[in-house]
C-alpha beads as a LAMMPS data file, in Angstrom:
LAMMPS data file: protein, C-alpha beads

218 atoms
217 bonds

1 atom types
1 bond types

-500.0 500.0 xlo xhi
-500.0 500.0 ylo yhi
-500.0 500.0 zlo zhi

Masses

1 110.0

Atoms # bond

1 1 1 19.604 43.245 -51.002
2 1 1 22.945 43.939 -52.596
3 1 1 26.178 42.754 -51.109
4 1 1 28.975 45.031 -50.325
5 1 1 32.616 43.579 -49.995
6 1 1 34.903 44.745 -46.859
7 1 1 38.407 43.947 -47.271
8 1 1 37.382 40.885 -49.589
9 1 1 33.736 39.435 -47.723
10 1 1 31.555 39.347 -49.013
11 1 1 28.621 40.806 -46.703
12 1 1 24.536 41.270 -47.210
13 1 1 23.899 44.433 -46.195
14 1 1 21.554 47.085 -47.469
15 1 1 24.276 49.593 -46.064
16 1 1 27.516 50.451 -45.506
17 1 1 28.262 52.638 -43.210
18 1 1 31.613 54.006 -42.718
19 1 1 33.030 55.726 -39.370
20 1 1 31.950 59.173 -40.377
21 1 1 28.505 58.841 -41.297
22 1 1 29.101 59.025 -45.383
23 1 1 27.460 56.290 -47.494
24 1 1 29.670 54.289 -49.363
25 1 1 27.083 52.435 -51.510
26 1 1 23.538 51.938 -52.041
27 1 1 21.275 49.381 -53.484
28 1 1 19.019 50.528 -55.999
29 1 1 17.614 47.368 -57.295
30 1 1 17.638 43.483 -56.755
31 1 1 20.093 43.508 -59.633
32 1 1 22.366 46.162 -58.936
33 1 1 26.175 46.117 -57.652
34 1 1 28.299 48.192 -55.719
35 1 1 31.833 48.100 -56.085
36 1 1 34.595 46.921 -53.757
37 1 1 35.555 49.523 -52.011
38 1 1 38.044 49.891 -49.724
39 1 1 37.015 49.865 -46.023
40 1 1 39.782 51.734 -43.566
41 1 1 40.352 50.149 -40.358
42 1 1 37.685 52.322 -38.872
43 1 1 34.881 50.843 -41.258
44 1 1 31.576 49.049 -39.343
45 1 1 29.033 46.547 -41.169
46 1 1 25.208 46.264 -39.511
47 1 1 24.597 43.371 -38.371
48 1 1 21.884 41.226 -40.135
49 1 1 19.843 40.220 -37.291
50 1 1 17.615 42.367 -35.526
51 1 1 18.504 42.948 -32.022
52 1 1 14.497 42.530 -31.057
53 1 1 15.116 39.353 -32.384
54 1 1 18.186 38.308 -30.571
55 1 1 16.214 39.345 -27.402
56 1 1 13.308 37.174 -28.441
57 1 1 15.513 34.087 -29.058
58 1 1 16.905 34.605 -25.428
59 1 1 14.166 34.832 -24.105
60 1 1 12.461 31.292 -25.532
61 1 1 15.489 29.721 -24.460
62 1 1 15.220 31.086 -21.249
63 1 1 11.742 29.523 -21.010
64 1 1 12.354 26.235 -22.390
65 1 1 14.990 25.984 -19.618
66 1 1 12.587 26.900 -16.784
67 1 1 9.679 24.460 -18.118
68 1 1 12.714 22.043 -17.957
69 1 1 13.920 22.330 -14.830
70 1 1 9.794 22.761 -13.086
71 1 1 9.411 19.185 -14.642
72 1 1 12.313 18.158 -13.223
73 1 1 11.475 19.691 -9.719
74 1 1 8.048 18.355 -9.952
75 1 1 8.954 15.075 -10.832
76 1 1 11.610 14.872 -8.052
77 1 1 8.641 16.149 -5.547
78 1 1 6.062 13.341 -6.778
79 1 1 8.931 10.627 -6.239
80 1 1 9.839 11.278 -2.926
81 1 1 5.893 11.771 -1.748
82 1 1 5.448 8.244 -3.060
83 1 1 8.396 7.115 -1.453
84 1 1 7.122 8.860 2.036
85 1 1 3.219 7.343 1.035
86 1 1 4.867 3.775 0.924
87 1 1 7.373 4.402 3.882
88 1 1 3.948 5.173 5.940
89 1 1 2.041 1.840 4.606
90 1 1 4.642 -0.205 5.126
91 1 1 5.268 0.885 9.027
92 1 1 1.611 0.062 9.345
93 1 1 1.841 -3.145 7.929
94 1 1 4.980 -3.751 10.472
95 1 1 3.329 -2.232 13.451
96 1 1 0.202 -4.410 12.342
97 1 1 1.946 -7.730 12.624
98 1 1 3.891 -7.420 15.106
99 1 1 0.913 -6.582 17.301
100 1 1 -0.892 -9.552 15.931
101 1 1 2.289 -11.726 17.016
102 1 1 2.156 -10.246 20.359
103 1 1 -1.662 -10.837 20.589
104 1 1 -1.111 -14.183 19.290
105 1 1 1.807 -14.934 21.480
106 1 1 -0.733 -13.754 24.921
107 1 1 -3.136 -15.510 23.661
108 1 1 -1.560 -19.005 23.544
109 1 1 -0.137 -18.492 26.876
110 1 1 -3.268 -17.914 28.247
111 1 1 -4.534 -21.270 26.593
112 1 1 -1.464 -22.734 27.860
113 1 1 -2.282 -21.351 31.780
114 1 1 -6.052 -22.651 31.150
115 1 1 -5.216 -25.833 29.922
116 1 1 -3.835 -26.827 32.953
117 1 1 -4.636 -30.544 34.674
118 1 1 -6.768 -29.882 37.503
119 1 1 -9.107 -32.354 39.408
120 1 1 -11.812 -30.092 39.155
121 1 1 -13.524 -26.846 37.268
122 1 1 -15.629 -23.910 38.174
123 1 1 -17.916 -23.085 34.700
124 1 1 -16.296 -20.084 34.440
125 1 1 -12.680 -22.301 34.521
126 1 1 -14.195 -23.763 31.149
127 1 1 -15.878 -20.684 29.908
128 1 1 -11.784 -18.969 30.012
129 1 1 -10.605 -22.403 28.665
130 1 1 -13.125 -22.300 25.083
131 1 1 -12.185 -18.505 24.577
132 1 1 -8.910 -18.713 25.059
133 1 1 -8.872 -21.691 22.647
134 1 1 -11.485 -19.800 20.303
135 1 1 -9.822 -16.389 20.487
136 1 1 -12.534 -14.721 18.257
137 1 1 -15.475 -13.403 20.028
138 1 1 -18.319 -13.450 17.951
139 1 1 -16.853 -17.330 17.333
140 1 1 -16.928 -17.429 21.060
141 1 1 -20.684 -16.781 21.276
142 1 1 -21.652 -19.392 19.191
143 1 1 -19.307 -21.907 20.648
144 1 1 -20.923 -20.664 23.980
145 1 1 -24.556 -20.960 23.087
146 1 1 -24.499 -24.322 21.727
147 1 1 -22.277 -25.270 24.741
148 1 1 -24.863 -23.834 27.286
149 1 1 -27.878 -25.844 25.414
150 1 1 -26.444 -28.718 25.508
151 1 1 -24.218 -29.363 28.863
152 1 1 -24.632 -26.036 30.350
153 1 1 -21.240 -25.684 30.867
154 1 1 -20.952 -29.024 32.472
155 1 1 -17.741 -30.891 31.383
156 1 1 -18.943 -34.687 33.216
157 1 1 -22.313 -34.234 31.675
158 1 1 -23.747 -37.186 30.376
159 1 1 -27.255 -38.167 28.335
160 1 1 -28.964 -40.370 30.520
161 1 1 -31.019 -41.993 27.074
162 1 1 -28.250 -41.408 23.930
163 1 1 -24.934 -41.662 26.125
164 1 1 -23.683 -38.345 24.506
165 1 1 -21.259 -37.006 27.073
166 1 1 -19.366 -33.365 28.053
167 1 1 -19.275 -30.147 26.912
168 1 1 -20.708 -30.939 23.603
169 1 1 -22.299 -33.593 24.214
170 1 1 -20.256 -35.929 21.851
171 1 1 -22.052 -39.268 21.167
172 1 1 -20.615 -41.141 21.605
173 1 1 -18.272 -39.702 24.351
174 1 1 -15.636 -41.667 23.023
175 1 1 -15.217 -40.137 20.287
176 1 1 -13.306 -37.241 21.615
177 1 1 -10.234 -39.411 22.491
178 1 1 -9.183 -38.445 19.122
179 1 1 -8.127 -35.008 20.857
180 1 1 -6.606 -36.536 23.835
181 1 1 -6.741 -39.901 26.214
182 1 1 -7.849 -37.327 29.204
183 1 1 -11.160 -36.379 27.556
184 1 1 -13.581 -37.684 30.008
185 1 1 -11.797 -35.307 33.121
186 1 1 -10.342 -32.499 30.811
187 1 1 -12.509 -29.766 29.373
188 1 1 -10.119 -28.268 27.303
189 1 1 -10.093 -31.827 25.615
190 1 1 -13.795 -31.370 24.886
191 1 1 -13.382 -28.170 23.499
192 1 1 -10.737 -28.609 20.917
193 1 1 -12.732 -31.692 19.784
194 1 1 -15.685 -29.728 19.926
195 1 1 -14.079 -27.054 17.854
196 1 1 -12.729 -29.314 15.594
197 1 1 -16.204 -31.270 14.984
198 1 1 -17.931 -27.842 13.997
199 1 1 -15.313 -26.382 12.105
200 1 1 -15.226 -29.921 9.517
201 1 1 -18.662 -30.124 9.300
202 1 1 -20.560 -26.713 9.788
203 1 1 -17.628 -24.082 8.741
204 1 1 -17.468 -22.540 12.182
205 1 1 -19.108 -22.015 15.431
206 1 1 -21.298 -19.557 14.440
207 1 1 -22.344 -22.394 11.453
208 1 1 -23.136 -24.735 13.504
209 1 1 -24.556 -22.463 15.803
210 1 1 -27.370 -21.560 12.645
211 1 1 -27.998 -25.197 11.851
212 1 1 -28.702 -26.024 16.134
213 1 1 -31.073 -23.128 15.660
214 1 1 -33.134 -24.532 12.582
215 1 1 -33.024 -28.068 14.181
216 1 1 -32.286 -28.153 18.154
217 1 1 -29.582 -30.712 17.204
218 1 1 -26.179 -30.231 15.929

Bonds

1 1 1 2
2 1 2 3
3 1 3 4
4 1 4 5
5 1 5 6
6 1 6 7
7 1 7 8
8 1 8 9
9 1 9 10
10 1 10 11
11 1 11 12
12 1 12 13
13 1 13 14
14 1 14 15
15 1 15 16
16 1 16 17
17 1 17 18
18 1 18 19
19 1 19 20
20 1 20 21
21 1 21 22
22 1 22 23
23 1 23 24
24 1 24 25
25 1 25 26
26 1 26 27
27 1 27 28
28 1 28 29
29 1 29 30
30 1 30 31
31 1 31 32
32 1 32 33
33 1 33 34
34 1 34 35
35 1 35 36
36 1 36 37
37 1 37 38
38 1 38 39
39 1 39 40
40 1 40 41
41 1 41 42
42 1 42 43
43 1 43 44
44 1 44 45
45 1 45 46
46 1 46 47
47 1 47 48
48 1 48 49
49 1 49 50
50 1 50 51
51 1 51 52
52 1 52 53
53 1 53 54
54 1 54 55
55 1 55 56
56 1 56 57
57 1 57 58
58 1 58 59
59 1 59 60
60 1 60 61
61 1 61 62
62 1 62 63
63 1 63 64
64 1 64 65
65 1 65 66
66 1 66 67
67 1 67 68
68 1 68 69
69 1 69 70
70 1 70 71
71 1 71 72
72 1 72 73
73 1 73 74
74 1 74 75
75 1 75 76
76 1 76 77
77 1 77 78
78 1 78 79
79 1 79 80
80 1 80 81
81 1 81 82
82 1 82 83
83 1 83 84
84 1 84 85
85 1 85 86
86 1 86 87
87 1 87 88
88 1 88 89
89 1 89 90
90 1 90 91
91 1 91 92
92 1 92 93
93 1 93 94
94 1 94 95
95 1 95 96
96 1 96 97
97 1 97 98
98 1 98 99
99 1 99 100
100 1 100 101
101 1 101 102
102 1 102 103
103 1 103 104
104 1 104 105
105 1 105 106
106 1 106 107
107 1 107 108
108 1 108 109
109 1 109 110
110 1 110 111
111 1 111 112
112 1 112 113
113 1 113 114
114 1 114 115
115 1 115 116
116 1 116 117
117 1 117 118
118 1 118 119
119 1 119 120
120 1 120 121
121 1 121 122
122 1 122 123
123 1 123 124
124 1 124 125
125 1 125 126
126 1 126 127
127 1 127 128
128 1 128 129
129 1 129 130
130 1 130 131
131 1 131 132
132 1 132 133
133 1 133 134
134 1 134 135
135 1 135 136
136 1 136 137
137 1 137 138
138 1 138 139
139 1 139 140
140 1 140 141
141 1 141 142
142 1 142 143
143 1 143 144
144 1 144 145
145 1 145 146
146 1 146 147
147 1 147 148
148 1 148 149
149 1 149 150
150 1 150 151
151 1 151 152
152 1 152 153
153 1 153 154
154 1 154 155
155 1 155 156
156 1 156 157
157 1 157 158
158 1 158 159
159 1 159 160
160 1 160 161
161 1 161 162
162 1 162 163
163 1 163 164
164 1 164 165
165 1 165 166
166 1 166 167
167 1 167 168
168 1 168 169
169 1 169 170
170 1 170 171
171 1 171 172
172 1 172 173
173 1 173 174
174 1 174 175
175 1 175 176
176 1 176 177
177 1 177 178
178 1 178 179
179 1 179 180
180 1 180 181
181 1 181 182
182 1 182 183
183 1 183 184
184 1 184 185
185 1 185 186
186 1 186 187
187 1 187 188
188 1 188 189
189 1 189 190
190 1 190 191
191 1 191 192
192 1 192 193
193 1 193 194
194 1 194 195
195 1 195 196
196 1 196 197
197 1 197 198
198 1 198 199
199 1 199 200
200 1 200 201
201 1 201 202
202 1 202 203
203 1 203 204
204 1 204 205
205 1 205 206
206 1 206 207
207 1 207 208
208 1 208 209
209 1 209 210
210 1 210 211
211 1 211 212
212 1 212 213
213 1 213 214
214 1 214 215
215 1 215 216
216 1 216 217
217 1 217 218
């Protein structure tokens, strides 16, 4: 590659090419020279890189830019599904409690509505009283099957040998003044002491329902 000086460049070029076609100098060798010649105004040098190349170069760039920006668009897409994902779980979670409040909410008014003073009650008076105090139903069941064993359903009921008195047959009776002064005329007394006696010593209902079964006592 020799290099050819226009108007005092000095340019790599294998060629110079003037306006009309004639060749102003050529290199023979790796050492050879041409001499300076002067270029009129009309003179063009080649350009050194290829124009396949130029194209080429474009063309990467072009692609780097386009893996950039699907990234970009991809990442943008995955955010705002998560966000929509989470939006979604945590409207559950809302529409989850505050049913549970409301639930709760009907549920101690009905305990409330059952728990009133009367001089008397009908079995199934006593049955609403224990589940709306219990509230969970398979609780329920156990609470009612010990309940029917021992008193069936009888709130005044009273062991004629032990003493052991109401409901669930506390022994002694007395004992159930710990839940409230009225517990010899109130069932819903009975029951939350009831409740309260299986829950410290068997779990549950249902656990002391499973030891009654084993042993016919509780």
């Amino acid at each position: 590659m020799s290099r050819i000086s226009v108007r005092g460049i000095a340019v790599a070029s294998a060629t110079a090419v003037t306006s009309v076609g004639a060749v102003v100098g050529v290199a023979t060798s790796s050492q050879a020279s041409v001499q300076p010649v002067a270029a009129t105004d009309s003179t063009t040098v080649l350009a050194d890189i290829p124009a396949g190349q130029q194209v080429q170069q474009a063309s990467l760039t072009q692609q780097v830019k386009a893996q950039s920006d699907a990234a970009d668009t991809g990442t943008r897409k995955a955010a705002e599904q998560a966000a929509r994902k989470q939006a979604g779980k945590d409207a559950t979670a809302r529409m989850a409690a505050e049913a549970k409040a409301e639930a709760d909410r009907k549920a101690e008014a009905a305990a409330r509505a059952a728990l009133v003073v009367k001089a008397s009650y009908t079995v199934a008076e006593v049955q609403a009283m224990a589940q709306a105090l219990i509230g969970d139903a398979s609780q329920y069941q156990c609470f009612s099957n010990i309940v029917t064993h021992e008193s069936g359903w009888n709130y005044t009921a009273t062991n004629s040998s032990s003493g052991a008195y109401g409901l669930v047959q506390a022994l002694p009776g007395s004992k159930m003044a710990s839940a409230g002064a009225d517990w010899r005329t109130n069932p819903g007394t009975q029951i939350k002491w009831g409740l309260k006696y299986m829950d410290s010593r068997y779990g549950s209902p249902c656990g002391a329902w499973s030891f009654w079964q084993a042993n016919n006592w509780y």
